[in-house]
N, C-alpha and C positions, 0 to 999 in steps of 0.2 A: 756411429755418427756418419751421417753422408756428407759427402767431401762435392766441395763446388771449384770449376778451376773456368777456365777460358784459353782458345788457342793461339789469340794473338789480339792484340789491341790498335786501337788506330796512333800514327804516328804523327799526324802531324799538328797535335795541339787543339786546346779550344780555340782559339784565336791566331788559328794558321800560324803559331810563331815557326816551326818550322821551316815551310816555304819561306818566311822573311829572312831568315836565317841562311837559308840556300843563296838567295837572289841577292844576297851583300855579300857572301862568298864567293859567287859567280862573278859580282861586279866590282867587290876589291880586292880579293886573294886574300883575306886575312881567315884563315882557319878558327883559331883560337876562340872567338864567338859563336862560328857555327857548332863545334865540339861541347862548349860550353851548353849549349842548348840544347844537344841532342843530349846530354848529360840529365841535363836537369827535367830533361819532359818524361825520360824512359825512367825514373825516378818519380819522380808525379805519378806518372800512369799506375805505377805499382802499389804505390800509397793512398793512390783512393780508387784499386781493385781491393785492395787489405781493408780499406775504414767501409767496403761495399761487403765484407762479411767472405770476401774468397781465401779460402788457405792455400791454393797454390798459383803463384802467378806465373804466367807466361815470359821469358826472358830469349833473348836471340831475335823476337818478331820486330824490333824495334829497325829500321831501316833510315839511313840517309837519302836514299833512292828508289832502291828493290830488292825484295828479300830472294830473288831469283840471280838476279848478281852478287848480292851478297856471298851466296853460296857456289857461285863459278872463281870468286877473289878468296873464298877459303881454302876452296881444295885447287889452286893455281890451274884453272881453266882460264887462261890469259891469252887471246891471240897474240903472237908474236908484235905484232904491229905497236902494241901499246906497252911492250914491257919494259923499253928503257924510260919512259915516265914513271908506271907504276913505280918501277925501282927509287927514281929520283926526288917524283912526291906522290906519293900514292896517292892521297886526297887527286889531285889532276887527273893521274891516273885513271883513277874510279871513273871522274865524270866524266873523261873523255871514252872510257865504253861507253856512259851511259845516253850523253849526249853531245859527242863532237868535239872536234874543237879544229881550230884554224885550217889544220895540216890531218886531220884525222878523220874517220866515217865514223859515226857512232853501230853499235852492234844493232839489230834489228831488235825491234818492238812491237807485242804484240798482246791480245786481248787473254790475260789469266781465266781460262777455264770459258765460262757464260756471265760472265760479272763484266763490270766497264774498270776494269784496274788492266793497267799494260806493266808487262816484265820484259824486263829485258830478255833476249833468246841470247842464251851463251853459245860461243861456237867452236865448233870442235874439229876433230879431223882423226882419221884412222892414226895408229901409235901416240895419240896423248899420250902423256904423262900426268898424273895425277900426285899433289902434295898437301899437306895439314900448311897451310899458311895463316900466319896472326892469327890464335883460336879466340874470335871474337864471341862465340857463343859461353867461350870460359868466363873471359871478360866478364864477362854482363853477369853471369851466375854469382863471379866471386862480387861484383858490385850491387848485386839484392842480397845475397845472404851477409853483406857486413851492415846493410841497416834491418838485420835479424828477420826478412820472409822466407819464408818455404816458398822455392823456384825451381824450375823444368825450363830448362832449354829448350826453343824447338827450332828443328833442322829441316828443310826441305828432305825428302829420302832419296837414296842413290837409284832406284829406276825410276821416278819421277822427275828425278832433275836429268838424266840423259835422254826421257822421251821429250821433256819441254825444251832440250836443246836441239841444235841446227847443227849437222855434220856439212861443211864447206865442200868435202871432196866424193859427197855422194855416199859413202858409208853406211855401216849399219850402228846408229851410237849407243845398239845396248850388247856391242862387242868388245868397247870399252870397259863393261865391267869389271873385268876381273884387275884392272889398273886403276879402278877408282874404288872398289872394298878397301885396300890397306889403308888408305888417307882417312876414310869413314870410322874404321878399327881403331887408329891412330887418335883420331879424335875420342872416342870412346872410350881412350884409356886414362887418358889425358884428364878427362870429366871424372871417370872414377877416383885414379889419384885426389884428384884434387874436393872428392866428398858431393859429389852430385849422388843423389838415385835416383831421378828420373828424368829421361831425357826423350822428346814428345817425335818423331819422323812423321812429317808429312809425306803423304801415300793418296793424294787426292787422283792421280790416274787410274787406282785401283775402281774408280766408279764408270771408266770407262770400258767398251768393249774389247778386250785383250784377247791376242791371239794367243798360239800356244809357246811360241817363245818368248813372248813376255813373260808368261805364267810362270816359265820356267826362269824368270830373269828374278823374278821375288822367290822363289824357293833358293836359288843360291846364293842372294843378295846377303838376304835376313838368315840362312844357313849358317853362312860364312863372318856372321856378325856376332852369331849367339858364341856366348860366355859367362860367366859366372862372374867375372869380373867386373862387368862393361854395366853402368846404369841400367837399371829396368827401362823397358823401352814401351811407350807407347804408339801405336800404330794409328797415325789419325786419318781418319777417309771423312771428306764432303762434297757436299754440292749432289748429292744423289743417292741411291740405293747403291749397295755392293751387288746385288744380282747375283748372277753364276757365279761372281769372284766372291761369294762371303766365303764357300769351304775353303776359297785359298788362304783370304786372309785369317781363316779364323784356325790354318794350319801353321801360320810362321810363328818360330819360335822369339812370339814377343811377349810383352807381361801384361799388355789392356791394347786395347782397342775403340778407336770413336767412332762414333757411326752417327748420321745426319737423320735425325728421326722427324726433321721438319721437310724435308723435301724429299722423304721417304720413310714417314711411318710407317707404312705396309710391312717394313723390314723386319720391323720386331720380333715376329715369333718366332723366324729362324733363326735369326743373331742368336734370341735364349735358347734356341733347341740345339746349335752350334759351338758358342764360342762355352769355352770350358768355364765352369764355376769358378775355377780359385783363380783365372784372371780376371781384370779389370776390367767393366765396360763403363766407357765415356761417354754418355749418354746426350746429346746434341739435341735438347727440346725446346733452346731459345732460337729465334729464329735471327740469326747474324748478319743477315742480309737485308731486313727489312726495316722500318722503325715504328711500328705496332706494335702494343705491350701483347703477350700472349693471352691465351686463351684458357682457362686453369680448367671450364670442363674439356677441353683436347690433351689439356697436358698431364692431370692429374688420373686418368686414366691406365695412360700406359706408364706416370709409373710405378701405379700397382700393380701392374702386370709384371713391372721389371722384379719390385722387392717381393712377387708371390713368388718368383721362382730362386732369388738369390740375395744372399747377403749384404745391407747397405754399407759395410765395410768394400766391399769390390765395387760398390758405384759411385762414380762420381756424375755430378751433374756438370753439365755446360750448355754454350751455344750450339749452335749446327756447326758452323764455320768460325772463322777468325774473324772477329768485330771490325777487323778495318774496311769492311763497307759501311758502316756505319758510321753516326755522326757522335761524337762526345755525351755532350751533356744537354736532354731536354731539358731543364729545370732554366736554362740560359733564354727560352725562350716566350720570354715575358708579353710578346706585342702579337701573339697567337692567340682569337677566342681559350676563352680556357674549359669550354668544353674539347674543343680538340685537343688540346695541349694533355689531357689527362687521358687520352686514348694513347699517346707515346711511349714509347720507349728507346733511346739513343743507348749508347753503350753501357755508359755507369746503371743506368734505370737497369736496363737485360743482367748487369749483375747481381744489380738488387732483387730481381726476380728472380732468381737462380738463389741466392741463400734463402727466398718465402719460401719456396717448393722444398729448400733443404729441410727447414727449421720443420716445414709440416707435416714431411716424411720421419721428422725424429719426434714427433707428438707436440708440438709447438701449437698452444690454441689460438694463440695472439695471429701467429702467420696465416693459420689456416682459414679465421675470420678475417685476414687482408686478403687474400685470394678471392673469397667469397662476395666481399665489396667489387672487387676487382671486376669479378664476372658479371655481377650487375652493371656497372658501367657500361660495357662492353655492349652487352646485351641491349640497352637502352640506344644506344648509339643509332641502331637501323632506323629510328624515328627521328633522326633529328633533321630540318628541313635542310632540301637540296643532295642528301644520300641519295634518295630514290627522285627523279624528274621522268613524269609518264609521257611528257611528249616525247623526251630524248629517247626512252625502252621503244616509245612507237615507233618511231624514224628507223631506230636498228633492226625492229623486228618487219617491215616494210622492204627493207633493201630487195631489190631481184636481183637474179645474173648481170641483165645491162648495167648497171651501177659499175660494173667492176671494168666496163668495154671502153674505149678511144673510138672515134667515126669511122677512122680507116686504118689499113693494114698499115703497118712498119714502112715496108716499103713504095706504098706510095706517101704517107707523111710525108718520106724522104725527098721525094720529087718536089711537093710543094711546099716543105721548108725552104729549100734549098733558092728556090723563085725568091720567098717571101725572103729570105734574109740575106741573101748574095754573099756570102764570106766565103774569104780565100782555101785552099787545101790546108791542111793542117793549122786548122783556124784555131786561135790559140783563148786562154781566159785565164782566171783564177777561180778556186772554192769558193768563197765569198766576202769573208770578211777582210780589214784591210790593218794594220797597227792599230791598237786602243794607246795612244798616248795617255801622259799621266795629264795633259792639260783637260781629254776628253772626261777621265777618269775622274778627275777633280770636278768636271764641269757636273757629271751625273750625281756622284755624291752629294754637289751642292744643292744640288735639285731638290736630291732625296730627302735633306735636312729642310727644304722649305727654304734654305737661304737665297735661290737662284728661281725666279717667277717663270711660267713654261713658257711665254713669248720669249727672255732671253735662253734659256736653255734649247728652242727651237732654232733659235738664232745660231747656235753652236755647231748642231746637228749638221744646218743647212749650209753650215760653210764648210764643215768636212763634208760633206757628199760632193762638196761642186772640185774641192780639193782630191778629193780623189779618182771623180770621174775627169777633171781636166790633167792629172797625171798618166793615167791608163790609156787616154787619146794621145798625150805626149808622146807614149814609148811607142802606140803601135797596138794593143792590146785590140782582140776583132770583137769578144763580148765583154762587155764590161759589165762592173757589181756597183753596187752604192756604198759595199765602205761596212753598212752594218754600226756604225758609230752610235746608233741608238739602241742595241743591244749589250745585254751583260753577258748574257747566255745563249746558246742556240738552243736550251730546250726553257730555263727560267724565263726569258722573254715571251714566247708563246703562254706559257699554263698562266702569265700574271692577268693575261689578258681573256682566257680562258673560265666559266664555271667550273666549279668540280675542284680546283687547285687551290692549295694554301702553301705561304714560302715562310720559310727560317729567314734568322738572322745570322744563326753559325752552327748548320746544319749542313759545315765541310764535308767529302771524304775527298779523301787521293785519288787520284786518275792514274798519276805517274809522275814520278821526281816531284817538282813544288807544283805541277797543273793538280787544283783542285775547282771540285765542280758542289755545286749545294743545288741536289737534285729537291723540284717541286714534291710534293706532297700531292696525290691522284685523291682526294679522301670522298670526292661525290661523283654523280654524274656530269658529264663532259659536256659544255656548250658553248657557241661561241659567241655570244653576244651583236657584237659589232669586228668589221675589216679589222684587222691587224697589222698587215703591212702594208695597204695599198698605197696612201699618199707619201710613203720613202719613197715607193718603186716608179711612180709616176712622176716626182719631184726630179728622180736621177734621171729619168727618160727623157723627160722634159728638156735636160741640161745639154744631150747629146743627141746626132744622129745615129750613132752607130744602138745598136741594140743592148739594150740593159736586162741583167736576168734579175728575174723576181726571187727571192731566197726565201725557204720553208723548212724544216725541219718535220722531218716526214712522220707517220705517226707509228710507227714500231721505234723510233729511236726517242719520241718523247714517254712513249711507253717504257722503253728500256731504262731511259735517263731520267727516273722517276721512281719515288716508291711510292707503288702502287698500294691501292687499296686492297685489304685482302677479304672483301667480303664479297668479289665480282669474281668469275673469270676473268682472266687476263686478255683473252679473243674479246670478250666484251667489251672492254676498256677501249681494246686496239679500233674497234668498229666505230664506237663514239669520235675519238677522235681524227679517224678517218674523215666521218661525215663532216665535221668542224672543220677540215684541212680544204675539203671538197670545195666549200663555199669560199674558203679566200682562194683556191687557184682560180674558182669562175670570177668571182671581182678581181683580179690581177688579170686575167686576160680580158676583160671588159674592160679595165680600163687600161689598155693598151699597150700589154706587156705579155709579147710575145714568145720571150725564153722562161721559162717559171725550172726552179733546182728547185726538187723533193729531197732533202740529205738525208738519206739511210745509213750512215755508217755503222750504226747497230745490229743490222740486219743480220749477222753474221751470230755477232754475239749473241742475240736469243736461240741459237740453237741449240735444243736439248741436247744433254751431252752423249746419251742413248743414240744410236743411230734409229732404231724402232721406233724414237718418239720424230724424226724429224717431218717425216709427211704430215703429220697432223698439224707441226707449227710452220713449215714453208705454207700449207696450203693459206694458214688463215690472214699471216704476215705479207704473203702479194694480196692476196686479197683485197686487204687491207690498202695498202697502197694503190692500186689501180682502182678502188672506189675513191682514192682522193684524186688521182691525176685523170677517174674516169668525165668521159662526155666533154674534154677538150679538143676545140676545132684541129684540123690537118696541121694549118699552120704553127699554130701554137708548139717550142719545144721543149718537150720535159724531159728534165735533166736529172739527174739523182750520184749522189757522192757518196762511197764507201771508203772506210780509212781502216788501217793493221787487221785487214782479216784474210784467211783463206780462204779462197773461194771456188777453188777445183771442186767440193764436195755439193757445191752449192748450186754452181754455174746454168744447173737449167731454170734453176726457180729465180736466178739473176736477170738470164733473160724472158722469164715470164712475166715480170713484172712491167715489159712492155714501153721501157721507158726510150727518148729516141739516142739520151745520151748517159753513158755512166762515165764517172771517174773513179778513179782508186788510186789506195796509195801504192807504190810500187819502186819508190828511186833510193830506198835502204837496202833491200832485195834486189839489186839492180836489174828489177826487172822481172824477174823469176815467178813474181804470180800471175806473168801473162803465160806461164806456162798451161795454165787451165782454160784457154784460149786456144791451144794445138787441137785439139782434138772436136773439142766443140764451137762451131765455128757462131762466134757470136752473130747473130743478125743486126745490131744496130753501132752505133759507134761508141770507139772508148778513149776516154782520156789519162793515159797511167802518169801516174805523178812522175815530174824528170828533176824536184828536188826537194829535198827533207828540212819540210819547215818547223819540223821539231829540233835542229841544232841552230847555230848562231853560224854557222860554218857557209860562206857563198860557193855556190860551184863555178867552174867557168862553162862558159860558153862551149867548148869543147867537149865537155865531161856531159852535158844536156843531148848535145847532140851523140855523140855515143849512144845513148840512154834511146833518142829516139829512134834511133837507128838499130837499135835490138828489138825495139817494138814494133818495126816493118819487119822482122822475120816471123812476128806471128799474125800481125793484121796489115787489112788492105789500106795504099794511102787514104783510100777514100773516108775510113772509117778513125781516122788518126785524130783526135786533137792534142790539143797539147795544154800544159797546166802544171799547176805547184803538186805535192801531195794533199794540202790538207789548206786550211784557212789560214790567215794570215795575222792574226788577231795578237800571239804573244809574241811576234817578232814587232821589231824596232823599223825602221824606217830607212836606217842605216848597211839595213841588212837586206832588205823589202828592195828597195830602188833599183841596186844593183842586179839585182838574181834572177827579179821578174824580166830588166831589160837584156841582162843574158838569155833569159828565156824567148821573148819575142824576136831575139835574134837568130839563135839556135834554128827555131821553124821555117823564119826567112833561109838563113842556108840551105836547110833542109829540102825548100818549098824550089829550092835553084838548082840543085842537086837530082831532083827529080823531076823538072822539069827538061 
């Protein structure tokens, strides 16, 4: 019989209970609710993976936060700094790594793999110590197998969790190893005693390019782990081909192996000409990342290839990855055409396709006639009106080189910006968006239900704009924003307004901790109908003399923060909505809106995780972006914000995109990704974040200017601004007021100081 599993499920409910559950933890201290909830969903999840036909469920992936912290608070990866809380309430403890608190920095956060999920970075230092603390992964196992499932733990592995961590004091942290094997053994035995066989290690860095002392870090890891004793151990790789590393992996002594045969088919024939017959291979032919039902003639192919060379007793079926980029349950959403609605697949659906494939490969004729419906659907799908729009094919395939051009160089921009907008040295802003109060929040809902007519709902709008642009004049602020109070989303706002896009109801996934995001649906061709933001941007201009920026959401990030259609190239998609972006910068500087923000913070994160692949996608993602910001006048400036990525690898195709200003985030790092700034001397200016508007935590005035004043040992004043990390949208008002006018003060010292 062929066995169907999955590597991890999404945590935070159909109905976001999770987040609610975080967010009245965070706002009363009462635990006992939040645990109760996290009880009863990691429970749910399991019970309808089992009523979806899976025999072995996932247990451990279940997270409060991050399964990347998880596993730095198992094996007592604890900076010093937070361990008399930990000790005193751990719960505290936890969130203040994860997110801050009064007196505390949170640990840095950053983008897992090429996905939009953030984990936490644990951080370390030359002589850690390593320990088995609270075995939470036992936990969970002993709490599925007493309501009678067959369950597999899964762990992050120990060279994936020291490459994904941050050493503080410069180090090398896969020198730590041989101090973090006994705590991994430890737990392994612990699982044994206690009646586990199989326990799953994530090894997702295995898909990257590894040197030879990595290589050598997985031979003594998994060496040093094997036993007779210790659960069979499955060795799970995603997000890409194993490449040069399959003879490694398919040399440790483990018991199966997963392998990502949706974003590396090609891999197959080595895997079976490699990995030995009497282990297990996990076979990863649903695609975990996406939410399209698959494809049964893709699927059903390879795996005949798999059962012509090996026994369906060693196969098990699965996703590619771990379903938590994914959203719950399609079946929830009812107010979706239902011809779309049955091209879907969310997570439970990806299950239930994983036992057809089962049932078909055990001679099942019922499944193998749903398959067969299935592929007809599918197929049927390319004629359904607006897939295919031949103006929009013609517009992309029209583009020239000039598309991609600005009128003049960087540096004379620079000259006649500088005329046109007179702001001071270390001219200061924010990202864009401003607190969404629960009045705003309430006000759009009502909207949404029809209870609230658009004249007053406009009405609302327009008195937070004028409320927030007369606050940012108050403190001092040199560019100012509108606030965004008419936005849900920075990529949902654009695709509603957008062809080609369809939106869920509760087509959640996690971002990080309770931020979750319900990315659009790309399912046609891209166009843009009518302006999208012009009358905000002109309305807030209107309001002031000082210059308002136009905010946009650039098109690798609505690309990114979307799941895309998979019957196009993904460059294609990018180009479509390029061109759509193109036309609202020329009506935002037509109508008289001089600063326009493209936000990229994605930009990073579509980098294939290959180095080999990355020229083909920097090239076509500026591309892409300089046809939207291309053929804007000298004066006009265009701005663009990156948030949690690195960018030393990236930095020329940063500054090829030609933009006059970037920001990033940079003030959990204090600083330290301007180190990619030493050596390449940026050509235009940058704004590094100087505070992390992901904790609740204010800095002072002191701590900002510090932060700026690291940033002059890598860039010129000239090239300085100053700004938050990131938008301001899930802070409060209370936190907002104070930090920003610490901030405009900060620059003022600064601006006195260097004067």
């Amino acid at each position: 019989m062929t066995h169907t599993t999955y590597l991890g499920f999404p945590r935070i409910g159909r109905r976001r209970e999770l987040k609610r559950a975080l967010e009245n933890y965070w706002r009363d201290g009462d635990a006992a609710p939040l645990l109760d909830t996290a009880k009863e969903l990691r429970q749910r999840h399991w019970q309808l993976a089992h009523a979806a036909g899976i025999q072995i469920v996932a247990v451990n992936d279940f997270s409060l936060y991050d399964h990347v912290l998880d596993t730095a608070v198992l094996f007592d990866a604890v900076p010093d700094r937070y361990r008399a809380l930990l000790h005193s309430d751990p719960l505290a403890g936890y969130f203040a790594m994860a997110r801050g608190n009064r007196e505390l920095h949170a640990l840095e956060m950053t983008k897992w793999f090429d996905t939009n999920y953030h984990y936490i970075v644990p951080e370390l230092h030359a002589g850690q110590r390593f320990q088995l603390n609270a075995n939470k992964p036992l936990a969970e196992w002993l709490e599925a197998h007493a309501l009678g499932l067959h369950a597999r733990p899964v762990v992050l592995g120990p060279v994936s969790f020291l490459l994904l961590s941050k050493t503080i004091d410069g180090s090398d942290a896969l020198h730590l190893l041989d101090a973090l094997i006994p705590a991994y053994a430890e737990l392994l035995e612990q699982l044994a005693q206690a009646g586990v066989t199989w326990i799953q290690l994530d090894e997702p860095c295995l898909v990257q390019d590894l040197d030879a002392a990595t290589q050598q870090a997985y031979v003594a890891a998994y060496g040093a782990l094997a036993n007779d004793i210790s659960p069979k151990r499955l060795l799970a790789t995603y997000f890409g081909g194993l490449g040069e590393n399959l003879a490694l992996a398919a040399s440790l002594p483990v018991d199966g192996l997963h392998v990502d045969l949706v974003r590396a088919p090609e891999q197959l024939d080595t895997v079976l000409s490699t990995l030995p017959p009497h282990r297990v291979l996990s076979a990863g032919v649903i695609d975990g990342r996406n939410i399209w039902r698959s494809h049964p003639e893709q699927v059903l192919p390879l795996l005949d290839k798999i059962t012509a060379s090996r026994s369906t007793d060693h196969l098990w079926l699965a996703p590619s990855c771990s379903l938590l980029h994914a959203p719950i349950d399609a079946s929830q959403e009812t107010s979706l055409p239902a011809h779309l609605r049955s091209w879907l697949a969310f997570a439970q659906q990806k299950l239930e396709e994983l036992s057809l494939y089962a049932h078909t490969l055990d001679g099942n004729a019922q499944a193998k006639h749903a398959l067969s419906e299935q592929a007809a659907l599918l197929a049927a799908r390319k004629q359904t009106p607006g897939v295919h729009k031949s103006d929009v094919r013609a517009r992309v395939n029209a583009l020239s080189p000039q598309a991609t051009q600005r009128r003049s160089s960087l540096a004379h921009r620079r000259r006649v910006q500088t005329d046109a907008l007179s702001l001071p040295p270390l001219p200061t802003t924010t990202i864009g968006s401003f607190p969404q109060t629960e009045t705003l929040r309430h006000a759009r809902a009502e909207h949404r239900a029809g209870r609230v007519d658009d004249g007053a709902y406009e009405g609302v709008l327009r008195e937070e704009i004028e409320r927030v642009i007369r606050f940012q004049e108050s403190i001092g602020l040199d560019v100012l924003v509108h606030g965004e109070p008419e936005r849900n989303d920075m990529v949902e706002y654009f695709g509603e307004q957008l062809d080609g896009f369809a939106f869920t109801r509760h087509g959640w996934v996690q971002s990080y901790g309770s931020r979750c995001v319900k990315p659009p649906i790309i399912w046609g061709d891209v166009a843009r109908p009518q302006p999208m933001t012009v009358r905000w941007s002109r309305y807030a201009q209107s309001l002031t003399d000082k210059p308002v920026k136009g905010m946009l959401t650039g098109p690798v990030t609505v690309l990114q923060w979307s799941f895309v259609r998979d019957d196009l190239p993904r460059d294609q998609v990018c180009l479509q909505l390029a061109l759509a972006l193109r036309d609202e910068v020329h009506d935002l500087e037509n109508g008289g809106i001089g600063v326009i923000q493209i936000d990229e913070p994605a930009l990073r994160e579509g980098l294939p995780i290959r180095h080999a692949e990355h020229a083909a996608y920097l090239d076509w993602a500026v591309r892409c972006f300089r046809i939207a910001a291309g053929g804007t006048s000298d004066a006009t400036q265009i701005h663009t914000h990156m948030c949690y990525s690195e960018f030393n690898d990236i930095i020329e195709a940063v500054a090829a995109l030609d933009a006059d200003v970037i920001s990033i985030e940079s003030s959990r790092s204090r600083m330290e990704l301007l180190h990619a700034f030493e050596d390449f001397r940026y050509p235009g200016s940058i704004g590094p974040g100087v505070y992390d508007i992901h904790s609740p935590r204010v800095p002072s005035q002191a701590e900002m200017v510090d932060l700026l004043e690291r940033a002059l040992t890598v860039l010129e004043p000239g090239q300085l601004w100053v700004n938050p990390d990131c938008g301001l949208k899930t802070r409060g008002w209370k936190e907002t007021e104070p930090a920003l006018l610490a901030m405009v003060e900060a620059a003022k010292q600064l601006r006195q100081s260097l004067a």
